[in-house]
N, C-alpha and C positions, 0 to 999 in steps of 0.2 A: 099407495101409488099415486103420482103424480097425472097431471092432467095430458099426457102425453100420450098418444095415441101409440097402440100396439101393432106393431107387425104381426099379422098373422096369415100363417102358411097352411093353406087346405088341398089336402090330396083328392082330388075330384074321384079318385077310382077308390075310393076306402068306402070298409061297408056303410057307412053314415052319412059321407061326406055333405051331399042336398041339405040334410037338416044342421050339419054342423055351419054351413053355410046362412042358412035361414037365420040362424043361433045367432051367432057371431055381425051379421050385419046389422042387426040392432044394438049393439055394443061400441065402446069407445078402438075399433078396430080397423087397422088398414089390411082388407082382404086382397091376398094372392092367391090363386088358384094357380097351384103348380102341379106337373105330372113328376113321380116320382124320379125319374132319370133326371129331372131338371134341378130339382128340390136342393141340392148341394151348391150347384153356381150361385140360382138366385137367393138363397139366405145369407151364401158368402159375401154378395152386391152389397145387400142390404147392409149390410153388417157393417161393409167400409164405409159405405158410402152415410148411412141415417146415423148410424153409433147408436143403433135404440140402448135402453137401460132391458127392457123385459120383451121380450117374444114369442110368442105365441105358435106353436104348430099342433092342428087340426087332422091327426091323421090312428094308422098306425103302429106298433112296435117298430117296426122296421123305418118309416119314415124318421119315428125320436131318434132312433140311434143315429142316422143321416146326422139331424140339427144337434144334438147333442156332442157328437167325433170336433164341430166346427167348433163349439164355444165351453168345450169342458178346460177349466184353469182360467177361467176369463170370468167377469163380473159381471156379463150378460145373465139372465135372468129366462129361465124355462119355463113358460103355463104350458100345459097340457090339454088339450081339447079330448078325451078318448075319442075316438067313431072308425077304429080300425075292426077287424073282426073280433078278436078273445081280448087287446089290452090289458095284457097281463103287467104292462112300465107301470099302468093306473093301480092297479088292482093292487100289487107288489108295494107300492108307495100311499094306499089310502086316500087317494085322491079320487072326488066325485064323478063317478060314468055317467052321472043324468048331465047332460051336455048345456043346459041352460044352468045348473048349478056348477057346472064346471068353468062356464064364462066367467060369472061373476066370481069367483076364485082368482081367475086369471085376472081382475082388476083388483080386487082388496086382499088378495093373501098374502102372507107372507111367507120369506124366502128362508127357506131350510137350505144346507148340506148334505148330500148323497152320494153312495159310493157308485162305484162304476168297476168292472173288469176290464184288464187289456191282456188282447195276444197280440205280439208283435204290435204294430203300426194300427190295430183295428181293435173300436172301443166295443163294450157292449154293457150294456145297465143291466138285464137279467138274465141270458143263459146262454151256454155255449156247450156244442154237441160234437161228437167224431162218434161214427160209426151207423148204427143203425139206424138210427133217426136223419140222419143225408139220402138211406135208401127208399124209407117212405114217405119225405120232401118231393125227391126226384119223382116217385111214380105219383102221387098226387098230384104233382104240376103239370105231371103229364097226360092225367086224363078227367082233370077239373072242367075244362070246356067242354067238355062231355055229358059229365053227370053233375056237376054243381059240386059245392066244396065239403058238404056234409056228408053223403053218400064216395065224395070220393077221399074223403078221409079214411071211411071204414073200411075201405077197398084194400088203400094202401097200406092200414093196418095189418090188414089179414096177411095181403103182399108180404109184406115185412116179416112177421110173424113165422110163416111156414120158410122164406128164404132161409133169415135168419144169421144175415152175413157177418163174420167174426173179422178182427182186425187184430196184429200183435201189437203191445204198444209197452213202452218204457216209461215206468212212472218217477222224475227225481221228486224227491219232499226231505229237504234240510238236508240233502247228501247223502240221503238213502235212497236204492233204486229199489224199486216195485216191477217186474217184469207181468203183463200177462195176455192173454188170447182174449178178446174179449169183445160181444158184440155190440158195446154201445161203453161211452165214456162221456161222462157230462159236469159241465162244470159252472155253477151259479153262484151271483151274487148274493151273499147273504145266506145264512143258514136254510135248507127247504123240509118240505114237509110233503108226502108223501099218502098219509092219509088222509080217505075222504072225510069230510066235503072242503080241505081245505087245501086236493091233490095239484101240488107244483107250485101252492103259493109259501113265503117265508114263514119260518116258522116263529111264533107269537115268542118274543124274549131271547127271540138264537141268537148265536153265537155271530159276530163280524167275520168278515173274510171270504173268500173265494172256499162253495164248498163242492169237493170233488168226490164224486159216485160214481164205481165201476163196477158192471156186473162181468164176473166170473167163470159162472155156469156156460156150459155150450150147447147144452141138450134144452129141446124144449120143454119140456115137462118142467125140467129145473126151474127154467126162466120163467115158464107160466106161474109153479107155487112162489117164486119170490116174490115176482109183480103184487098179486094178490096179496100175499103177507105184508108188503111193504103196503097194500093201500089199507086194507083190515087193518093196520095196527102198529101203521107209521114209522117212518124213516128208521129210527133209532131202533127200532124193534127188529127191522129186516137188518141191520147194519152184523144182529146178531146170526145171519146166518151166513155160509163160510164162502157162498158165491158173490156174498156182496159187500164191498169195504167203503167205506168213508172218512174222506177226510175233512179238517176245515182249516187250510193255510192261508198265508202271506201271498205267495208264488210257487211254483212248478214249471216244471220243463218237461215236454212231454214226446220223448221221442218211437218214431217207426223206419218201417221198410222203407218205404216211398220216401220219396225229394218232396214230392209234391199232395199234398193230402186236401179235402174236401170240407171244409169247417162251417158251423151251425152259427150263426151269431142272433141272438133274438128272434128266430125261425127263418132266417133270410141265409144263404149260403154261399162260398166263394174258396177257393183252391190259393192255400198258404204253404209257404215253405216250410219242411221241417229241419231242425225240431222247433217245437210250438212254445216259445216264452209265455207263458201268463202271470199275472201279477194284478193285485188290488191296487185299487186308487183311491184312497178314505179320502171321502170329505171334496168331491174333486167339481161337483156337479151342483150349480145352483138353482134347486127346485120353489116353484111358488107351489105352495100345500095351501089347503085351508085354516085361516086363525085359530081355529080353535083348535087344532091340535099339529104340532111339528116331531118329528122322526128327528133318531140318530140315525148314522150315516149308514146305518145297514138295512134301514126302512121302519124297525120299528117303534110304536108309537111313545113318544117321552111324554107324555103327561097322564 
């Protein structure tokens, strides 16, 4: 990297933001403190107006997907600062959460290729949800300034859990439809993995593509032994029981009842039209990793 100063965009409200700030102003960095509703305009400014080569944002999942929707296909260049709360874009891609090791990444690493998913008009780098997981979003968010965001996690879990709201949905995959009742449909970039200790991140050598998991079962008992099955003894393992299928495509179409459906994109949420187009985007996303090791487009490690 050249001696050109970075743009970098920090989310004042993200769990780190103070120190990522502390970080970063000792570094070759032009800091912005942006609030996240603004984050989209001002990187767009930037962006006509400086032409930076590499950019920098300091936040997180939800803010990357922001800066990433603006400069995916373009030869801009992504560092990643983690200081969001789980940073799973980080985690997913092998990129350093110690935030001073993460800096200097963002000035000497080098730039790899990354895949991304899209539904419709809206990108996303790691996962995308319909069904269950919009209901324990929604009551989370709703009583986080209350109890704080750990205790109102396990709130909404439970919430969740005893509701237990099912949805009908129409699966296409290469011209075959999949019909079913089902209370959660999920769909990630890159093959996932299920078992602990490595629950939700990709799985070590998977497969490319957009991979799509739907549970079956409607009873909770069902649902509880899958859960459990799939974390004891990982994806592939639960794939073999008859409430839970797996796919790993190209694209899908994903259609329901509703016009209007509730969709998860990197744990952030918003009401799309259906039916829901989704499709991989190989190779779409210009990430700065660190030197000494670069990923294929599906995260995992090539060397």
């Amino acid at each position: 990297m050249n001696a050109q100063r970075i743009p970098a965009f920090i989310n004042p409200e993200s769990g780190n933001g103070e120190r990522a700030r502390e970080v970063l102003a000792a570094g070759p960095f032009d800091l912005h403190e942006v609030a996240p509703h603004e984050l989209k305009d001002r990187v767009a400014e930037i962006l006509a107006t400086k032409k930076p080569k590499r950019i920098l944002i300091a936040g997180g999942d939800g803010s990357i997907r922001t800066v990433a929707e603006l400069i995916v296909g373009t030869e801009v260049e992504l560092a990643v600062l983690p200081s969001g709360t789980l940073n799973h874009f980080a985690k997913d891609h092998r990129l350093p959460t110690d935030l001073e090791e993460a800096a200097r990444v963002a000035v000497d690493g080098v730039v790899d290729r990354v895949d991304a998913g899209r539904v419709g008009d809206r990108l996303f780098h790691g996962t995308s949800s319909i069904g269950a997981y919009i209901h324990f979003m929604k009551v989370r968010e709703r009583i986080e300034p209350a109890f704080g965001y750990r205790i109102s996690t396990l709130l909404a879990g439970i919430w969740t859990f005893f509701r237990m709201p099912t949805i009908a949905v129409s699966l296409e995959i290469d011209g075959r439809k999949h019909i079913y009742r089902t209370p959660l449909l999920f769909v990630a970039v890159g093959e996932r993995e299920l078992k602990l200790p490595t629950l939700g991140g990709r799985v070590d050598g998977g497969r490319r593509g957009l991979h799509l998991m739907v549970v079956r079962g409607r009873t909770r008992a069902r649902l509880l032994f899958l859960a459990l099955d799939a974390v004891l003894n990982g994806i592939r393992e639960a794939t073999h029981q008859p409430e839970f299928e797996s796919f790993i495509v190209e694209a899908c179409s994903i259609s329901m009842r509703r016009r209007r459906a509730r969709i998860s994109f990197d744990g952030e949420a918003e009401y799309m039209h259906t039916p829901l187009e989704y499709r991989l985007e190989s190779d779409i996303l210009r990430l700065v990793v660190p030197s000494t090791a670069r990923h294929h487009g599906d995260g995992s490690p090539s060397v």
